[in-house]
Structures are given as structure tokens and as C-alpha cells.
C-alpha positions, -999 to +999 in steps of 0.1 A: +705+197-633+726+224-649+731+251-620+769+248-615+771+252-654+750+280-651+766+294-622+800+288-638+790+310-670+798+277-692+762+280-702+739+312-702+699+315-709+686+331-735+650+341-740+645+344-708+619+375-713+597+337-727+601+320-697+571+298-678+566+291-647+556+254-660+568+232-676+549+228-707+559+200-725+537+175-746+537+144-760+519+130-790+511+101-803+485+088-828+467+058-806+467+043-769+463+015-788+488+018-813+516+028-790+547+007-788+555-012-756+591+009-756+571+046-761+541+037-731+576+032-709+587+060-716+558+084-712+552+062-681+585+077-668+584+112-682+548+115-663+561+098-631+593+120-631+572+159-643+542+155-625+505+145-632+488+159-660+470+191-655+436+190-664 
């Protein structure tokens, strides 16, 4: 999503000596039954668009 910024030098990385071959991100929330209608949408997406779970 950002290469031509990249490439451009309008943004750089920085800790890339850190960086993952994943990507490790996480959501939490305190209940499948407690979570709002609005939230399940969204991790719906998030899921859909990064990938199934690893186990």
C-alpha cells in the first residue's frame, strides 16, 4: 500500500533489524459473547482480508 511513498523517500522504515516475516497482529476482546455486533464485523473483515488464524 505504501511502495511509491517508500520508493519516493517520502516515508522510510525504521527498525527494520525487528522485522517479521508475519504479520503478527492480535485482537482482543473479553467475550464471543459479549462482542458488539459492529467489533464481530470488523474482525470478520480483518480475518478475511490477513489470512486464517494460525494455529
Amino acid at each position: 500500500m505504501i511502495a511509491p511513498e517508500l520508493a519516493s523517500g517520502a516515508l522510510v522504515t525504521v527498525l527494520d533489524e525487528f522485522a517479521v516475516d508475519e504479520r503478527p497482529i492480535h485482537a482482543l476482546y473479553q467475550s464471543p459473547r459479549h462482542v458488539i455486533p459492529r467489533v464481530r464485523v470488523f474482525l470478520d473483515f480483518a480475518s478475511a482480508l490477513l489470512g486464517p488464524p494460525r494455529p
